[in-house]
N, C-alpha and C positions, 0 to 999 in steps of 0.2 A: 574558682567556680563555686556556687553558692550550692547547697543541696539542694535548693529547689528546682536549680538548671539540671544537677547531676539525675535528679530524679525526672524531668521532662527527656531527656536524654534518654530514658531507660525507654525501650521501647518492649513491650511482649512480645516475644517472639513469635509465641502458637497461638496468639493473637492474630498475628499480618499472616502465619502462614494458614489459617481457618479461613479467612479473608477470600484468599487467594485461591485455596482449594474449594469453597464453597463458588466462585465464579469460573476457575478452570479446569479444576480436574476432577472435582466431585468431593461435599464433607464427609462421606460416607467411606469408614475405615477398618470393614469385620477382622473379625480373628477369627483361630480356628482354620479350619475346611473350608468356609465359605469364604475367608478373607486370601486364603491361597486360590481359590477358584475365580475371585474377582481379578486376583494377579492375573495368573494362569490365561486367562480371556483376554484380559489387554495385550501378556505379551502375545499369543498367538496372534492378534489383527495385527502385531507388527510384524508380525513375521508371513503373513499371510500378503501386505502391501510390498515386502520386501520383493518376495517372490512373483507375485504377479507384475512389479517393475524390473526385475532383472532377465538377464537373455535364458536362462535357466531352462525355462519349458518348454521352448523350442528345440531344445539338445535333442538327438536322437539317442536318447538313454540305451545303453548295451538293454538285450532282452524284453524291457518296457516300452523303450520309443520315445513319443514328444509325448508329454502328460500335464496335467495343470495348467491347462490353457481355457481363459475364459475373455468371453466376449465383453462388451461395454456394459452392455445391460447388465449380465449377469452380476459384475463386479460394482456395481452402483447396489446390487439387491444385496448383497453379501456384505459390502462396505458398510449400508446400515441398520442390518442387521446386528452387524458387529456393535453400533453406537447405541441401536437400541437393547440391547443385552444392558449394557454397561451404562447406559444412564439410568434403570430404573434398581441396577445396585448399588452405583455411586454416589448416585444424589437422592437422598431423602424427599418424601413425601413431602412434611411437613417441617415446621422447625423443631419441634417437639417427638419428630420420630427418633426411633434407636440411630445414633452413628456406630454403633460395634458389632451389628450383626445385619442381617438380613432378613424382614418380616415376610410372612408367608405369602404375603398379598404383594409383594413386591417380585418372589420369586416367581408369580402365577403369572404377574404382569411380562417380566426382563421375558419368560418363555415365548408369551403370546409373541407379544412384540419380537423378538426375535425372529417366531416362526411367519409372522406378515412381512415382516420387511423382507425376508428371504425367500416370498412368496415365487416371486416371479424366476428365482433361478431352481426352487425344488420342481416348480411345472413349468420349465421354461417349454419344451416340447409342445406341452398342449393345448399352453397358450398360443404358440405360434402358428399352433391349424385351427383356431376361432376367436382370429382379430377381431376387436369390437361386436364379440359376443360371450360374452360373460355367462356363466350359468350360476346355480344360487351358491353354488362353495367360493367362486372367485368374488362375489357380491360381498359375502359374508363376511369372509378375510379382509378385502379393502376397507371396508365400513368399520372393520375391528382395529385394521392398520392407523388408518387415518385417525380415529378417537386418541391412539395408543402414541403417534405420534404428536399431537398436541398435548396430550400430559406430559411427557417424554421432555418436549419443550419448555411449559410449565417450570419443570423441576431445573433443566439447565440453565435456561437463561430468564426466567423470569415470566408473569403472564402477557407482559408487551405484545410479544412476536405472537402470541399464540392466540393475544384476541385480534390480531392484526388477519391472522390466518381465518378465526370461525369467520368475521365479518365478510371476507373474500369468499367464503364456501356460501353462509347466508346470501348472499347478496349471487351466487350461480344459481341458488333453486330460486330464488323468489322472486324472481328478473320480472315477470309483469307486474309485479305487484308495489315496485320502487315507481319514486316521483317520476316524469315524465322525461326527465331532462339526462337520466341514466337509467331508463328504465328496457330492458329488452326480453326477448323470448321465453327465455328462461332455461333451466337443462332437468331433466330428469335425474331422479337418484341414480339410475344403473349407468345415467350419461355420465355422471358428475363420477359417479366411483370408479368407473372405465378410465374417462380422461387421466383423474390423478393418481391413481395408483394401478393398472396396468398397461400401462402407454409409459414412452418415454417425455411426455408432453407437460406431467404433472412433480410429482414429487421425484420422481426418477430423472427429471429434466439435464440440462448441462449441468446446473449448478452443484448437483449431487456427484456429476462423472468428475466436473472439477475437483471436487473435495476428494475424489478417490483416486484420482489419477498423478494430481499434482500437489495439492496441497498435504496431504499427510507427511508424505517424504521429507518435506520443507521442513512440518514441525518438529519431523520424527529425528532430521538432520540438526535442528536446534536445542532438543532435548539432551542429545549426545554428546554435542558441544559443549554443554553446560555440563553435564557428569563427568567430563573432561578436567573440568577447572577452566575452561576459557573464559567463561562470565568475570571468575576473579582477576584473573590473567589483564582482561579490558580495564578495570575498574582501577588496578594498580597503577597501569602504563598510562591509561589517561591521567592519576594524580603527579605520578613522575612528572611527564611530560609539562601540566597546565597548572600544577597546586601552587608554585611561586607566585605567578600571579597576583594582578589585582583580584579578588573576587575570585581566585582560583580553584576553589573546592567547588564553587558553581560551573564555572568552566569546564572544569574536570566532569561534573556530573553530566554536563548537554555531551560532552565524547564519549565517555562510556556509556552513557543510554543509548547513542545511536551505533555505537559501536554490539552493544548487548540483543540492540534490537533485530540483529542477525542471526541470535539466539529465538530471547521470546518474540510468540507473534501478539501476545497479550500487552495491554499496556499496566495493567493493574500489577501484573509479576515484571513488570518493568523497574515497576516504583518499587516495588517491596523488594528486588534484589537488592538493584542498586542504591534506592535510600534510605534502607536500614543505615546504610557506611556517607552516603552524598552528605545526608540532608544534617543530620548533626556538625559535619565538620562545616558546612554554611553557614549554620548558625553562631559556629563559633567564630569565624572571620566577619560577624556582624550581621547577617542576614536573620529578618523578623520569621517567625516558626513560619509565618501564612508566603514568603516570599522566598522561604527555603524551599517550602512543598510545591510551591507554583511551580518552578524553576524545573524540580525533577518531574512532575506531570508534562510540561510542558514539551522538553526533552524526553522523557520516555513513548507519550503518545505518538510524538514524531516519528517515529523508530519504525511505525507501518511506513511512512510512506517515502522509507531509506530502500533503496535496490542493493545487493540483487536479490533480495526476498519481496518485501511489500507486504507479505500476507494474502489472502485468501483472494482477494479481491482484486489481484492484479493476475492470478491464474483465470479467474472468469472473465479480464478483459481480453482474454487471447482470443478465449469462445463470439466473445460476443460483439470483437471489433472484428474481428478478424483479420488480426496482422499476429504475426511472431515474436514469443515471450522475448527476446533480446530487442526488439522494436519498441515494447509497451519497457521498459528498462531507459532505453533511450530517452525516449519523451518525460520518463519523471525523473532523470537523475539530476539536472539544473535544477530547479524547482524546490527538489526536498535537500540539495545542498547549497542554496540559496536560502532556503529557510533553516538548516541549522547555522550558516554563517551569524543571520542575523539575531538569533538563540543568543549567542556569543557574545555576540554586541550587547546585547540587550543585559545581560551581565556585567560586563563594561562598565556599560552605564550606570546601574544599580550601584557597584564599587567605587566607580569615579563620584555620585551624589555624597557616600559616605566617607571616601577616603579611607575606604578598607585596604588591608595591607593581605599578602598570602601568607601562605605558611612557611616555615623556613626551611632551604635547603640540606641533606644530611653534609655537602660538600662544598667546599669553594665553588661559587659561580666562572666560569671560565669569562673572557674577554667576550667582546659582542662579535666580531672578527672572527675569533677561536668558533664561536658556534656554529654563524654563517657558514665559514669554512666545512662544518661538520657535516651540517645541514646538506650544503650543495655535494660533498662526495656523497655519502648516506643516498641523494639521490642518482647521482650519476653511476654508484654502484648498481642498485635495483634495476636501474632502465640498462644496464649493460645484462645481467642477469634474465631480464624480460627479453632481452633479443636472444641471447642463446639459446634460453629454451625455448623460445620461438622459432627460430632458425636452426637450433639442433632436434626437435622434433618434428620439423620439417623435411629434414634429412633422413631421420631415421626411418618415417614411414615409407619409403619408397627403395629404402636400402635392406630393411630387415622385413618386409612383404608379410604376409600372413605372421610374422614374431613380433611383427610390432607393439602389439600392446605389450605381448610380454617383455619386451627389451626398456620400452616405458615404465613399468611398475618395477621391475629390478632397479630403475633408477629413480625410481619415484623412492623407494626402500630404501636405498642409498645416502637419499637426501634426507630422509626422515632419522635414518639412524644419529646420524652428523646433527641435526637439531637436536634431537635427545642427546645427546654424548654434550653439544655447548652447553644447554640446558641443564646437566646436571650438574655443572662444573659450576652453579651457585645455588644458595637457597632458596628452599620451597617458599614459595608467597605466601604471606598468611597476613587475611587483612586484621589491621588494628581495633584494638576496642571504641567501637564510636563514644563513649562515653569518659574516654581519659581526658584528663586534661589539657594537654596538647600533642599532636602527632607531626612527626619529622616526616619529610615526604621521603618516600624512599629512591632510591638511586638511579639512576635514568638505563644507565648501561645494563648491570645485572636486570633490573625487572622486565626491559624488554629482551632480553636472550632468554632469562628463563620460560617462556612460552610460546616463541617462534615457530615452533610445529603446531600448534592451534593453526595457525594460518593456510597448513597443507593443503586442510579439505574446502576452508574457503577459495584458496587459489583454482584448484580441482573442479570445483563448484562451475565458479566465472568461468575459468577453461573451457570446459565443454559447454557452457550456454553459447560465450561469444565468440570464440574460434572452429571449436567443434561446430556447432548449430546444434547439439542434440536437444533432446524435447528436455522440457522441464521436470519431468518425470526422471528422465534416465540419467540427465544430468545430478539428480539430487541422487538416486541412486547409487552411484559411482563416489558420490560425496561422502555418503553415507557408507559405504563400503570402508573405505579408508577411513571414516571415523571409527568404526566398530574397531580396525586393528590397533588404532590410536588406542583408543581407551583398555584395548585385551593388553596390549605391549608394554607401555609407557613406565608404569610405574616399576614390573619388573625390570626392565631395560636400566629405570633411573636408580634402581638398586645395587642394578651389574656395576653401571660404571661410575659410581660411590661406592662398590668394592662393600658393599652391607650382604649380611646373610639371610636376609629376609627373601630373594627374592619368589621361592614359592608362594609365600604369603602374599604378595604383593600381586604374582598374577590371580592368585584366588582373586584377592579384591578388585582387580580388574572384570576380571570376568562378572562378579558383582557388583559393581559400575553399570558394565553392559546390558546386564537383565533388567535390572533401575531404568534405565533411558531408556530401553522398550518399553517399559511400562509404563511412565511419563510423557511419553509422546502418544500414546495410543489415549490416556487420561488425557491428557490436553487437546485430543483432536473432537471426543464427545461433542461438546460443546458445541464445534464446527461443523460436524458430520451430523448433526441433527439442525441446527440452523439451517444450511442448505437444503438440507431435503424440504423444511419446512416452507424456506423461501419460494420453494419451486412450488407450491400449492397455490401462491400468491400469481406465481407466472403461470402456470397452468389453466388459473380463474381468469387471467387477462386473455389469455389465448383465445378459450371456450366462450366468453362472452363478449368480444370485443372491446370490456371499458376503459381500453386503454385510449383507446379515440377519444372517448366522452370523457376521460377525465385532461386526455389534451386538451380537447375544444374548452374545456371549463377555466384551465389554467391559462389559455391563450387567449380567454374574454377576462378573466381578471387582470391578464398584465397587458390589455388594452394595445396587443400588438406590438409593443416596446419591448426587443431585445433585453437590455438592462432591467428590468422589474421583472422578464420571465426570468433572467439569471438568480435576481436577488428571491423570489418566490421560492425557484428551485433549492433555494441556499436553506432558507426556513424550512420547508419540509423536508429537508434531509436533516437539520438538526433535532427536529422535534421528532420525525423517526428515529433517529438514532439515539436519541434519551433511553428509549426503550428498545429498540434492535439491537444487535450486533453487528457490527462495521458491515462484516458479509452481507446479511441480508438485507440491511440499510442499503446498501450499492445494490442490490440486484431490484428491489421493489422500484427506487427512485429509477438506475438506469434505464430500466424497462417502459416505465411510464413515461419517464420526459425527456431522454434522451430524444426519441426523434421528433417531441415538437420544438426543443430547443436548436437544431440542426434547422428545421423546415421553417421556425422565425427568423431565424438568422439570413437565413436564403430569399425569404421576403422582401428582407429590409437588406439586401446585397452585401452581406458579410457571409461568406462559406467556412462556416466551423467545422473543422476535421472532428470526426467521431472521437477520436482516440480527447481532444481534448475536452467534451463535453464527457466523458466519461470519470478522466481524473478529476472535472471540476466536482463532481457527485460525489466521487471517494473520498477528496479534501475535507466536504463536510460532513461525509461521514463520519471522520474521524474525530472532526470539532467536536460533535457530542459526546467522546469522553470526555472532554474539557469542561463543556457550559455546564453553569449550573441550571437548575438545583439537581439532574440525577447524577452528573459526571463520577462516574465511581472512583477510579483514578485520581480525582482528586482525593474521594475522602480514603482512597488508602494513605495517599501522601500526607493526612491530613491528623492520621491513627498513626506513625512515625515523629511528625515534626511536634504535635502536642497542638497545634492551632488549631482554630477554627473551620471544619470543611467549607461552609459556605465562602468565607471570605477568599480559602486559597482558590476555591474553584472561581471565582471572578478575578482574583490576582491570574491565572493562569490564562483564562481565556484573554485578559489586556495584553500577558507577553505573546497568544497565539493571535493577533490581532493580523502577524503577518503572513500567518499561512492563512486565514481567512482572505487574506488581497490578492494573494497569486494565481489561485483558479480564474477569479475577472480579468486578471491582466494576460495569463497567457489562450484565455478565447479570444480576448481582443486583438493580442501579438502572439499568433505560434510560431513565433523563432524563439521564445522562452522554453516550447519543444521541443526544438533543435530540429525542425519542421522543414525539409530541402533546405537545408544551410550547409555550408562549406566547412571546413574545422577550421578557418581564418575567422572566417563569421561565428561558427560558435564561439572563439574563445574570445572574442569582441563582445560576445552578446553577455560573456558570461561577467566579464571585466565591470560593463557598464552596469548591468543590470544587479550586480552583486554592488557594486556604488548606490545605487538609485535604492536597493531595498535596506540598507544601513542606512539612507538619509532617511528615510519613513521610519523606520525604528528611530532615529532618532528625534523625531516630528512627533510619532506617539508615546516616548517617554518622559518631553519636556526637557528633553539635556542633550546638548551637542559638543560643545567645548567647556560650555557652561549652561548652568539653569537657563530653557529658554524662556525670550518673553513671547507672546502669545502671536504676534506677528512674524515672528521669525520661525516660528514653528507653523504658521500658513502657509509660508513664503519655503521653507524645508519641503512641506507637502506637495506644495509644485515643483519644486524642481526633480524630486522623485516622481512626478507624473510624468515630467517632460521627458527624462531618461527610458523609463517603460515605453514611452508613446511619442517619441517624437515624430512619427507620423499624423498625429495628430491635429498637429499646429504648421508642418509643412502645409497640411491637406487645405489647410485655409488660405495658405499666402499662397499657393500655388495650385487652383486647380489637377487631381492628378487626372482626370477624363475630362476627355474634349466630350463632348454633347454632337449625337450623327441622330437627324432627319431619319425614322423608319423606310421614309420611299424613299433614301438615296443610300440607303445602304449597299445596294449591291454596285453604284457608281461609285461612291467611295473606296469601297473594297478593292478599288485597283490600286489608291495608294498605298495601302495599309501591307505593312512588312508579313510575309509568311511566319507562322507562330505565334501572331499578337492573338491575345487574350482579347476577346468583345466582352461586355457585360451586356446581354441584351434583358430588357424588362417586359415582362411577358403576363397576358390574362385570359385564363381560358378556367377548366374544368379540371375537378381531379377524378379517382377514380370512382369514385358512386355518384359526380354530376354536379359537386356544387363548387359555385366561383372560388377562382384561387389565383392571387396573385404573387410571380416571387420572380426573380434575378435569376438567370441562367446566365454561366460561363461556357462561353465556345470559342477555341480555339482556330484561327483561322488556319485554312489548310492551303496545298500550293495549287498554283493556277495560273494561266497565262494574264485572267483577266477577275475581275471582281466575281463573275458569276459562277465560273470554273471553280475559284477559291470556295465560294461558298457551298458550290455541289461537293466539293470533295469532303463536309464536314458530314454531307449525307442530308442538309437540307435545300429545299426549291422553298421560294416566296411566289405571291402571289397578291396585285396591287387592288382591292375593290373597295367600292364604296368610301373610298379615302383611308382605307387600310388596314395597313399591310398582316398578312396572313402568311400562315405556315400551310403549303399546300401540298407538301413530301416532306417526311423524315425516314431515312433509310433504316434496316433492320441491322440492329448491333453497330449504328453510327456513332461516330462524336456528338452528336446531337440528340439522338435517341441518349445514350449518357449522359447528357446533360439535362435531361429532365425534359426536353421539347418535342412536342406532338402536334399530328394534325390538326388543322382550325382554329390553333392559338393564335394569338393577334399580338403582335408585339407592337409594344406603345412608346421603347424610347429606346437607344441604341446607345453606347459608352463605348467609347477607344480609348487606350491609355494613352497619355502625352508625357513631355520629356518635365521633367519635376526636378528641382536642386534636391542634392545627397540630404534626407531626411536627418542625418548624423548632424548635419551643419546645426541643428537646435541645439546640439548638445556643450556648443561656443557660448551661446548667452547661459543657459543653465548653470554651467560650468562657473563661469563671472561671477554670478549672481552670489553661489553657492560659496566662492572665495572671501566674498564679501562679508558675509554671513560668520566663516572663520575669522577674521581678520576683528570684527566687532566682541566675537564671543570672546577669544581669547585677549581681548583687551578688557573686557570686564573681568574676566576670573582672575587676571593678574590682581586686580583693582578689589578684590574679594577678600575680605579675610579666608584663610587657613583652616578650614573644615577639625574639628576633632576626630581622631583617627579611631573607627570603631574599637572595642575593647577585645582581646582576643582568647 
């Protein structure tokens, strides 16, 4: 290695970690008194979340009683109070202000602020006996709050969100005064300070209870993890496991990023964990600095939208679809492990172009046989372990009555000690110097035994979300419980049984471990805990003024009525907000706005989008904007690592995110991608195929399949991956799937039609303020001796005039009344479903096609000279 690579290699440390802290947890780091009271505040909001999630304040306390118990409100006013304290001493004014101390004008502020945002729980009382009537102290305070929280913002994340925010407030007072086409009423200043900041309507909104109810725990639980050692623990196991490999230190990077990303919720501390260590040894297997850093951008930013976390934005889907956190899990867990598969691939690829080789084994490679062999006990062990303690904790609760949990945590302690005890019986992990000249991967066996109790509180975690059902709050709670004993035990335990004399020492430093992850997770939630609130300004202005309509109506005459152009629409403005937003509040502006005209286009033009997918498809591109350039910051962390060019890696990164950009169109178009009333036969069919289909598109947009492709063959790749997502698509054409029913013989036909069938009737009448509206109504036929019986039973009566047919009843909480249909609509075409060949049957010619396709490539690469094998 030449000095000038050893020296691109050398990365600044307190460089990436300035980086990192100036976007998550504040660059602002006093000494002294003041630097222990910035501690001191962070740790109490964790310990303050801890407590208002745990069963604790309920206890009937000897002599005290139940204590500590606060309502929603209260704990949203308190929650950002807490962030605003801690943003205006963590994060600097200016770039040029003190980072070592705290200015005075900052202390006047963290107060103010503090004392507004906690407005509503020091007069909670008095508010509550003069609802929307404000006097001049609660005036004051709001109007001081709201100023104090958009600088607030300002400082954490940037002026994006916070000009996003004046324009929302501007545009509530000056509502007659805008052009005609958004132009309305207007609101007074006492109306405007009311709504947002003493209502739960405004900056108080869900999005803020989110952030305080659920998402802290989440980070607070990821912080922990990481003070743990689990971060390195991922990063090792994944190079054991994948560093062999073609292209394996990139491999290795896309598993431990989505493996880490269960840690951070950030993607910027994604990159900088893990590609201090990734992205050097990429480069040394041949990867160019711009195709190192893409790779762990790419992989890191994914890492939101890995379960069972997701980040912030999949606790305010719970709110605002309203189904259960294990639900909103369901629907994205194909999807984002469809998109790291194809992560994978796409590395592959990249090492099959160059004929890169991996890094070399510390040990003999066993037989291919030997491994399988490993592999399939490995798994038959676990799924035998998965039933016991599924079936012995089934047991136990009905056997050990009120002891049950305690007879679970003695054995949960049991299991834990037995991990520590395998655990110490190898060496501590300690990663290598990214900067040596070559690194041996380390041992498969030892590196995954030594950190098998990491996995406890994950296990813990899942437990109680999908077996339990507990809320996500209390599930992370419980999680976090057990991490705290993890990180206080561990090291003393691993002292005991290495038989070293340190272990007082070692629980000291445990215990200063633990006060660190308090403090970290409360630093890292700032950021979130003031986005939210801020977002909810945004939602609070759409509430008070309606423009959420008129900026429907706007979007729904640009995309000219076409589903796909409002999709593709909603895709740009989510990216071009999200340049400058934060994931969170990207999702809640877009959700809010165009969720339901993308629902009610879609219901037009007779495709019924489930909310839950019009929601992920927003988040999706939420997240692409750390990728795109030119703001993707995430890139240029990766970018301050590899030594390349930000710009070039942030477009190297968005060509390998090319395919989580396709997933959100394809599963609006097909929700069996989220696992949407499908069987587990059919999921793991849907998972099979659909995991083929998105590896031929990855290989469509990298130009390489077996071989370099030519330009036709990577057309001809492009469809075949369409046909797999869609083969409904191309049945739909060779076979009719609706017969076509006369509106005046519907209720004669209805005698043949099977109890259960689906109708698709097309309907035009009025919406709720009077103006035409046309859209697709699904109703289910109900039972009946005869067509008309059927159709009363859905709760509607027809009526035949003037040539037609009219809705002359619809019953109160009918099948029909839920399906969107009211009196005096006119329904103008009628749809039954007919019997159609198994839409799978496309997947015969695709299939051919696609063999064909191999059988050519791999007949030229033979025919290929011999690639020169990257230098290592």
């Amino acid at each position: 290695m030449t000095d000038l690579q050893s020296r691109q290699d050398q990365v600044d440390d307190k460089e990436l970690q300035d980086m990192v802290a100036a976007n998550d947890t504040g660059a602002r780091i006093p000494e002294g008194f003041q630097g222990k009271l910035l501690l001191g505040i962070a740790l109490c909001w964790s310990l303050f979340q801890l407590w208002i999630a745990s069963p604790l304040p309920f206890y009937d306390w000897p002599l005290i009683g139940s204590f500590g118990i606060f309502n929603d409100t209260e704990v949203r006013s308190i929650h950002l109070g807490f962030a605003a304290f801690l943003a205006f001493t963590a994060y600097p004014a200016l770039a040029g202000s003190p980072r070592h101390h705290i200015p005075v004008t900052d202390i006047i502020l963290c107060a103010l602020g503090a004392f507004s945002a906690s407005y509503i729980f020091l007069f909670y009382e008095q508010l509550a006996t003069r609802p929307g009537l404000p006097n001049t102290q609660d005036l004051v305070v709001s109007i001081i709050g709201i100023l104090l929280l958009l600088e607030a913002t300002r400082r954490t994340l940037g002026p994006p969100l916070m000009i996003v925010a004046i324009v929302f407030l501007t545009y509530s007072l000056a509502g007659p005064y805008m052009p005609e086409l958004i132009a309305h009423k207007g609101v007074t200043l006492k109306e405007l300070v009311n709504h947002q900041w003493l209502t739960t309507e405004g900056v108080f909104g869900i999005a803020l209870g989110v952030s305080s109810n659920f998402v802290f725990l989440f980070v607070l639980f990821g912080a922990l993890l990481d003070k743990a050692g689990a971060g390195n623990y991922f990063i090792q196991v994944a190079f054991s496991l994948l560093g062999h490999m073609r292209g394996g230190p990139a491999k290795a990077a896309v598993v431990s990023s989505g493996l880490t990303g269960l840690i951070s919720g950030s993607s910027i501390a994604n990159v900088v964990t893990t590609g201090t260590f990734t992205i050097p040894m990429m480069k040394r297997v041949g990867f160019t600095s711009e195709k190192a850093g893409a790779v762990e951008v790419a992989s890191s930013v994914n890492g939101q939208i890995m379960p069972p976390v997701m980040g912030a934005a999949a606790f305010l889907m719970v709110e605002y679809v309203g189904i259960s956190y294990v639900d909103v899990i369901t629907h994205a867990f194909l999807p984002a492990l469809i998109s790291y598969l194809a992560l994978i691939y796409i590395v592959h690829l990249e090492a099959m172009k160059q004929n890169m080789q991996g890094l070399p084994r510390r040990v003999e490679v066993k037989a291919w046989h030997l491994r399988l062999l490993g592999i399939l006990t490995g798994f038959l062990v676990t799924a035998g372990i998965a039933a016991v303690v599924y079936w012995g904790i089934g047991w136990i609760k009905p056997a050990a009555g009120e002891f049950a949990g305690m007879v679970i945590a003695v054995l949960l302690a049991g299991v834990y000690l037995y991990l520590v005890r395998f655990a110490a019986s190898v060496p501590d992990l300690k990663l290598d110097d990214p900067s040596s000249p070559m690194v041996q991967l380390p041992e498969v066996g030892p590196t995954v035994k030594s950190g098998l109790h990491f996995l406890l509180p994950v296990v813990v975690l899942v437990w109680c979300l999908m077996v339990e059902r507990l809320s996500p709050g209390l599930s992370a709670f419980w999680a976090s419980v057990l991490m705290i004993f993890i990180l206080v035990t561990q090291r003393p335990l691993m002292a005991y049984f290495r038989k070293q004399t340190d272990v007082k020492a070692r629980l000291r430093q445990g215990f200063n471990e633990l006060i660190d992850g308090l403090i970290v997770g409360a630093r890292n939630m700032i950021g979130i805990g003031i986005a939210t609130a801020t977002a909810g300004i945004i939602v609070g202005a759409v509430s008070q003024t309606g423009v959420g309509a008129v900026l429907a109506d706007l979007v729904e005459v640009l995309s000219m009525g076409n589903l796909l152009l409002m999709l593709i629409l909603t895709a740009i403005l989510s990216l071009i907000l999200g340049m400058g937003l934060p994931t969170t509040a990207n999702y809640i502006v877009v959700s809010s706005l165009l969720a339901p005209v993308v629902i009610s286009l879609g219901q037009e033009s007779g495709l019924i989008v489930p909310l839950i997918a019009v929601h992920l498809f927003v988040f999706y591109f939420g997240i692409m904007a750390d990728v795109t350039p030119p703001v993707g910051l995430a890139s240029f962390a990766a970018a301050a690592v590899s030594g390349g060019d930000p710009i070039r890696t942030g477009f190297q990164a968005f060509s390998y995110s090319m395919r989580t950009a396709l997933l959100p169109f394809l599963f609006i178009f097909n929700t069996d991608l989220l696992l949407i009333d499908v069987t587990w036969a059919e999921g793991i069919q849907i998972f099979i195929v659909a995991t083929i289909a998105m590896l031929i598109f990855t290989a469509a947009t990298q130009g390489y399949f077996f071989a370099r492709s030519r330009w036709y063959e990577s057309v001809l790749l492009l469809l075949i991956a369409f046909s797999l997502f869609r083969p409904g698509f191309w049945m739909d054409r060779i076979v009719e799937p609706y017969q076509q029913i006369s509106p005046a013989e519907l209720v004669q036909k209805a005698d043949g039609i099977e109890t259960g069938t689906e109708l698709r009737l097309w309907i035009e009448g009025e919406d709720e303020v009077g103006n035409p509206r046309s859209f697709v109504a699904n109703l289910t036929l109900g039972e009946g001796e005869d067509g008309q019986s059927r159709l009363a039973s859905t709760g509607i009566e027809l009526l035949e005039r003037d040539g037609k047919t009219i809705i002359d009843y619809v019953g109160f909480d009918s099948p029909a009344e839920h399906a969107g249909l009211a009196f005096d609509q006119v329904i103008t075409g009628v749809e039954a479903p007919q019997a159609q060949p198994p839409k799978q049957l496309i997947f015969i010619p695709a299939f051919v096609l696609l063999a064909m396709i191999i059988v050519l490539q791999r007949r030229r690469r033979k025919e290929e000279p011999a690639a020169v094998p990257a230098a290592a």
